[in-house]
C-alpha distance (Angstrom), angle and dihedral (degrees) to the residues before:
residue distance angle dihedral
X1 . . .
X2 3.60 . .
X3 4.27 113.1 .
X4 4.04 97.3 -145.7
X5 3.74 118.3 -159.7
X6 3.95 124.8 -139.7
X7 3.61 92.0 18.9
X8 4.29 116.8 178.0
X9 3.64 106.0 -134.4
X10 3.95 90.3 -165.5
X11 3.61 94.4 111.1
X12 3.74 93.5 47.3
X13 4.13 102.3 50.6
X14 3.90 106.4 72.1
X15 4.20 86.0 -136.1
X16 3.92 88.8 60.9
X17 3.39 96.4 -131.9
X18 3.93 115.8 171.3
X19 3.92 103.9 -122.8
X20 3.62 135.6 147.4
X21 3.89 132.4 -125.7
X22 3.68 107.4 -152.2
X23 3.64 82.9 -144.1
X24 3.85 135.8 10.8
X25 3.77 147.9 -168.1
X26 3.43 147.8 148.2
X27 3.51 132.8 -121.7
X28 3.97 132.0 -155.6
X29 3.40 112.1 172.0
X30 3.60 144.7 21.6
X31 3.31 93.5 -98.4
X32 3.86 94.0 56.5
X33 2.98 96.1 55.9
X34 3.65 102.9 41.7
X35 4.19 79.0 53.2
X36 3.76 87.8 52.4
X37 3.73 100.4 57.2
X38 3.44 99.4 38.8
X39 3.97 94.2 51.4
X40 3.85 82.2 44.0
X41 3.88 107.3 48.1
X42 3.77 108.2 134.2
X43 3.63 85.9 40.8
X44 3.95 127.6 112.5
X45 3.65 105.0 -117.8
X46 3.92 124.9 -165.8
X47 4.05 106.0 -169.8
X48 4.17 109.0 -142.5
X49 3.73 123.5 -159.3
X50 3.35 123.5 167.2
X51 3.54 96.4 -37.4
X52 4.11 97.3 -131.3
X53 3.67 92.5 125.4
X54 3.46 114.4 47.0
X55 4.06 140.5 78.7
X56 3.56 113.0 -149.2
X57 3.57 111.4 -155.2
X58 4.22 101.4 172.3
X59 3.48 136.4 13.0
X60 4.16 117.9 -71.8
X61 3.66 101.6 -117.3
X62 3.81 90.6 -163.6
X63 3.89 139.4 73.6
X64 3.86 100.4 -75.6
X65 3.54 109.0 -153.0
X66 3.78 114.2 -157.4
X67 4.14 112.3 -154.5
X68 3.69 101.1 -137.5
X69 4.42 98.9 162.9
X70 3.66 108.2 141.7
X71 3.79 129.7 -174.5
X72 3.37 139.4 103.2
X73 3.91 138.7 -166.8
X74 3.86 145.9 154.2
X75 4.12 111.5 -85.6
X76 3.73 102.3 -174.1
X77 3.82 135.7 -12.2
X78 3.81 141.0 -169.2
X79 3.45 131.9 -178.8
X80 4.21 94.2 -87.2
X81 4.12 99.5 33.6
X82 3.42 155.5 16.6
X83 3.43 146.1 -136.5
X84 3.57 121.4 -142.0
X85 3.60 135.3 -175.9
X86 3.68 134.9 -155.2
X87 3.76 140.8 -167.0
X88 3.90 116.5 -133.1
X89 4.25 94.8 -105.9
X90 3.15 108.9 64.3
X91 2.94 126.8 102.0
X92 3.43 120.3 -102.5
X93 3.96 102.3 -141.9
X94 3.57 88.7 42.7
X95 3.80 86.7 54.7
X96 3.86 94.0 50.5
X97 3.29 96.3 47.6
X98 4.11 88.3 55.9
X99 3.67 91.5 52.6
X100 3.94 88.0 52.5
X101 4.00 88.0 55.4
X102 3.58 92.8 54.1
X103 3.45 94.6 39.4
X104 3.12 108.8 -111.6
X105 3.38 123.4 157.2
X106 3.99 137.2 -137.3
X107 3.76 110.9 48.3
X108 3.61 96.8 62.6
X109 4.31 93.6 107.3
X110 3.77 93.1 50.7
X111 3.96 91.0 56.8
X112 3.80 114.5 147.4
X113 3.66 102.3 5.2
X114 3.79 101.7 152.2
X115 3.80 124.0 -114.0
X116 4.10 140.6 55.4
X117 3.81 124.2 -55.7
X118 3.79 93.4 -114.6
X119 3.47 99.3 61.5
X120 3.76 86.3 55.2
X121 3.60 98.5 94.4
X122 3.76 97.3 40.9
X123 4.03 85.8 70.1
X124 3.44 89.4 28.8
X125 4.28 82.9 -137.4
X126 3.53 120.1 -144.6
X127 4.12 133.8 168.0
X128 3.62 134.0 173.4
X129 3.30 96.8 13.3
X130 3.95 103.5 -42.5
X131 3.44 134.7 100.2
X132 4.32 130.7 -165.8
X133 3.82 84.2 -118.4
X134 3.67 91.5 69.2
X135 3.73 97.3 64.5
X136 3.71 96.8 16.8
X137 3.97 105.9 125.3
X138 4.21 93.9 171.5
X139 3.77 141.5 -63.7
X140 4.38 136.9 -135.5
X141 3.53 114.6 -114.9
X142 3.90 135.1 -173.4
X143 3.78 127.2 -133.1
X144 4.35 99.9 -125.0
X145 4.31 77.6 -161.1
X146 3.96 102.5 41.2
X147 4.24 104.3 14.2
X148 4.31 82.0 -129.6
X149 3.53 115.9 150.8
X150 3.95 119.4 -127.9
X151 3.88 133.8 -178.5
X152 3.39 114.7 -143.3
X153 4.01 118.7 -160.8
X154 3.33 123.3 -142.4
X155 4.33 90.5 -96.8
X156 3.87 88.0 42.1
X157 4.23 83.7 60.5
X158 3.95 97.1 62.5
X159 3.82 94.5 -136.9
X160 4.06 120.0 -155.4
X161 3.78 135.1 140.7
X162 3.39 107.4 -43.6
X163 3.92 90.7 -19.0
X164 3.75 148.6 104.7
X165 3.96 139.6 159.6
X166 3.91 85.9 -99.3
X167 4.31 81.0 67.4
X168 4.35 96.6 37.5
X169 3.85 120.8 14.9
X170 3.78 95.5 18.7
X171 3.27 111.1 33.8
X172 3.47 127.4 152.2
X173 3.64 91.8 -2.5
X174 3.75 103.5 93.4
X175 3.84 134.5 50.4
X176 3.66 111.5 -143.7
X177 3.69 105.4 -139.2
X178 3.96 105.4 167.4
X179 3.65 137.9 14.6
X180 3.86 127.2 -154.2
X181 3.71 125.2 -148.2
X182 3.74 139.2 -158.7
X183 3.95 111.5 -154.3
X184 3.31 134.1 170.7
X185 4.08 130.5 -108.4
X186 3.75 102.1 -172.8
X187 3.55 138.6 14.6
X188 4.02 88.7 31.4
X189 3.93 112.9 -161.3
X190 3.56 103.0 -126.1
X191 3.62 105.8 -165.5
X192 4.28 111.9 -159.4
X193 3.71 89.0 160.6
X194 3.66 93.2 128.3
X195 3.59 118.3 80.0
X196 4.07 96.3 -138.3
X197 3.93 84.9 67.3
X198 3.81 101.9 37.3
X199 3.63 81.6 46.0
X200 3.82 93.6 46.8
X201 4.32 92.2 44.4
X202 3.23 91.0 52.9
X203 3.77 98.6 52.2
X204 3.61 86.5 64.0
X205 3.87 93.2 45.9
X206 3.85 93.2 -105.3
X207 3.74 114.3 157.0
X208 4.07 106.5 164.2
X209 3.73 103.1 17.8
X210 3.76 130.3 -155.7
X211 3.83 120.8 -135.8
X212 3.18 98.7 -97.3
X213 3.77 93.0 55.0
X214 3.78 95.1 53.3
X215 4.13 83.5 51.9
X216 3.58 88.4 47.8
X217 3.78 88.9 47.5
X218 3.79 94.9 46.1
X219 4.08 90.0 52.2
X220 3.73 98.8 42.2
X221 4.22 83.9 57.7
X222 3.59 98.5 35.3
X223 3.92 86.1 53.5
X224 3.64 87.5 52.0
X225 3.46 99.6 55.2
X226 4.22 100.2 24.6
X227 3.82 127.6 66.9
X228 3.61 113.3 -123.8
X229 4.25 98.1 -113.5
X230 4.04 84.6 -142.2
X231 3.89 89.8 67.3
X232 3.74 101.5 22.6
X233 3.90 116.4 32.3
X234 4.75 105.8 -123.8
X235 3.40 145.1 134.9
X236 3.61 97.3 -136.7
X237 4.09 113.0 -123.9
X238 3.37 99.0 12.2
X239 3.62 101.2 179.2
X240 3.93 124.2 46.8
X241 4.06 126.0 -113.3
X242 4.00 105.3 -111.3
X243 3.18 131.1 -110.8
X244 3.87 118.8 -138.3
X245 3.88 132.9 -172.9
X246 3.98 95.7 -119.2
X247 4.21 84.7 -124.3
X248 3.98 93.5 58.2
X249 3.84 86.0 35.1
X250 3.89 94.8 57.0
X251 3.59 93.0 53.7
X252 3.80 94.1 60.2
X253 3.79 92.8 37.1
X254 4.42 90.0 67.1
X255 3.57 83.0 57.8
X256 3.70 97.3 40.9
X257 4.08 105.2 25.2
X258 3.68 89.0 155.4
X259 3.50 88.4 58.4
X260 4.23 115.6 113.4
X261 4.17 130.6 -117.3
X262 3.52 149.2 163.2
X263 3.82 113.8 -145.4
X264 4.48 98.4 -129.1
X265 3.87 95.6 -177.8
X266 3.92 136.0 -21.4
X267 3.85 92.2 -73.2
X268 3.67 103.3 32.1
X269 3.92 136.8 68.8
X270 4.08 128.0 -165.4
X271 3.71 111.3 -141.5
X272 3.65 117.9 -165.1
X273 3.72 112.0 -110.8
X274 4.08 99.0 -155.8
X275 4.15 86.9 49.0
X276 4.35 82.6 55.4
X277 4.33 88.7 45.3
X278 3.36 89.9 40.0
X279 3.75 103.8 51.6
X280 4.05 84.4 40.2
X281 3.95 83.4 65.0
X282 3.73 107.0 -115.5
X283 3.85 103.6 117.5
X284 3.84 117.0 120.6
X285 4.31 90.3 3.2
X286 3.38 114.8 136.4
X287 4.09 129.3 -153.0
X288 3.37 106.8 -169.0
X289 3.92 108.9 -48.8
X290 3.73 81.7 -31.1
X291 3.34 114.4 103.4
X292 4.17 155.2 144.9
X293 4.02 109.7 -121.3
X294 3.48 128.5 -95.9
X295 3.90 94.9 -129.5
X296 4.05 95.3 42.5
X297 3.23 130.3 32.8
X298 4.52 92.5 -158.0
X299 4.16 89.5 64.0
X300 3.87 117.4 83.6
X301 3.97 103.7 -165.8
X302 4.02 138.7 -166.3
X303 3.17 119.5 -115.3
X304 3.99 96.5 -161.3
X305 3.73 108.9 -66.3
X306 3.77 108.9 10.6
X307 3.92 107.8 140.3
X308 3.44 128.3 -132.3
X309 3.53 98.3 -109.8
X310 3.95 87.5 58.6
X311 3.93 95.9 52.8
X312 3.90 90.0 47.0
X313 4.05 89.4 50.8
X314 4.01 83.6 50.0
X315 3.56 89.7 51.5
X316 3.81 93.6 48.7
X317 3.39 93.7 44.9
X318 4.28 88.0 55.8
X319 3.81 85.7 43.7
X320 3.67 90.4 58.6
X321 3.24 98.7 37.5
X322 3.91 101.5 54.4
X323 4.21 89.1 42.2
X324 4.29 80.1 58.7
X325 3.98 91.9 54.0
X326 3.51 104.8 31.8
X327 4.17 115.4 16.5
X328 3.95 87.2 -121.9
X329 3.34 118.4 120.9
X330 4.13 111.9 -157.1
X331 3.70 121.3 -159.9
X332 3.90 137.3 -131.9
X333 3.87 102.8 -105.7
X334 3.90 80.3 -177.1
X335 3.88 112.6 84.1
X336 3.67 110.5 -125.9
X337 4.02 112.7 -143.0
């Protein structure tokens, strides 16, 4: 394992920001990295996955650490589920898409979502419907302090929308380094509840739908609305939907009744954040090659060589902007470095 020194991250952050780790390497197994931090300890460490969910707006003067483990297999079976685990680097399209060819059922509506499968539970990601806490089963962490290995049960992991102890109590004091799932083998639970995928299915005349046509479903609108990060540098959503108490919510909603929500529970509402950006009038504008896509309004995108610092002062600028209109204030789902 070679420790490289002025290393560009720009190929490793889904925005393609130019940034520099001070130092660099990358780990594939355990063992590595257990190696790694130990040879390491008084170092600053900055732990990299697959870089989907971050805006880097400086250089990381520390020893970044990118997880790179990859592997994964079947654990335990029976005849109705499975249990599968997998290690931290792969990626976790890739990964979907394998559980779709052997059938198995339950990540199908968070196909091609960008990033590795152990950062997964950190965001505790979700789409159409679906979040990782509904087939999470638990995941292997490392101690950064100690190099101890803990498993951490689905209750031990604190799930919420879009959070996880790995993000509050925990954070950055464990490496996620594999992820077990519990899927289904039979009597899969498609869930079309959302009206982009019913919509979507029954464009193409389907009426009961297989797995893998709900995953095609989910990529064929996902690519319609998201820019590939390959050919135009994002993070996806980068800010999250809000959550309202319904009584604050109703308030704003006689002076906005056209405005959009999901009822969550009987004393809370979702509102979708791209509806409150859009209506505020920043989809498609461009500030420099900083910009919020054409398609939807809840992905700030690189042009080519916007900085960090420039899509964050976007972003605060939308923040501000939709708190002025409506009284809601949305947050960055993104994690700004």
């Amino acid at each position: 394992m070679e420790i490289q020194a002025n290393f560009s991250l720009r190929k490793l952050n889904t925005f393609g920001i130019e940034a520099k780790a001070k130092q660099f390497v990358a780990v594939h197994s355990v063992q590595d990295l257990e190696t790694i931090l130990i040879e390491n300890k008084s170092q600053k460490k900055f732990i990299l996955g697959g870089g989907s969910n971050m805006l880097l707006t400086q250089d990381i003067e520390a020893l970044v650490i990118h997880i790179d483990l990859k592997g994964k297999k079947i654990i335990e079976e029976n005849e109705d589920f499975v249990w599968v685990e997998s290690q931290a680097g792969e990626s976790w399209h890739e990964f979907v898409l394998w559980t779709i060819d052997q059938n198995f059922g339950g990540l199908e509506n968070m196909s091609l979502i960008p990033g590795n499968v152990g950062t997964t539970p950190v965001q505790n990601i979700g789409a159409y419907g679906n979040e990782i806490k509904d087939t999470f089963i638990s995941c292997e962490a490392m101690t950064i302090e100690n190099q101890k290995m803990k498993t951490f049960t689905k209750d031990e992991c604190h799930f919420g929308y879009r959070e996880s102890v790995f993000k509050n109590e925990l954070k950055n004091q464990y490496i996620i380094t594999s992820v077990v799932f519990k899927l289904t083998k039979k009597d899969h639970k498609i869930n079309t509840s959302y009206g982009d995928i019913t919509a979507e299915l029954a464009k193409n005349n389907i009426t009961n739908p297989t797995l893998k046509e709900v995953s095609n479903a989910v990529i064929a609108i996902r690519q319609s609305k998201l820019p590939d990060p390959k050919e135009l540098g994002n993070s996806g959503s980068f800010f999250k939907n809000p959550i309202l108490l319904k009584s604050d919510f109703k308030k704003i909603h006689q002076q906005f009744p056209e405005m959009k929500y999901f009822d969550i529970s009987e004393t809370e509402v979702k509102v979708p954040a791209g509806w409150l950006i859009e209506q505020a009038g920043f989809k498609g504008k461009r500030f420099g090659d900083a910009g919020i896509h054409k398609n939807q309004a809840l992905v700030l995108v690189n042009y080519g060589n916007a900085t960090g610092q420039e899509i964050l002062n976007v972003s605060k600028d939308i923040q501000q902007t939709v708190f002025n209109i409506f009284g809601i204030h949305i947050e960055a789902e993104v994690n700004v470095i």
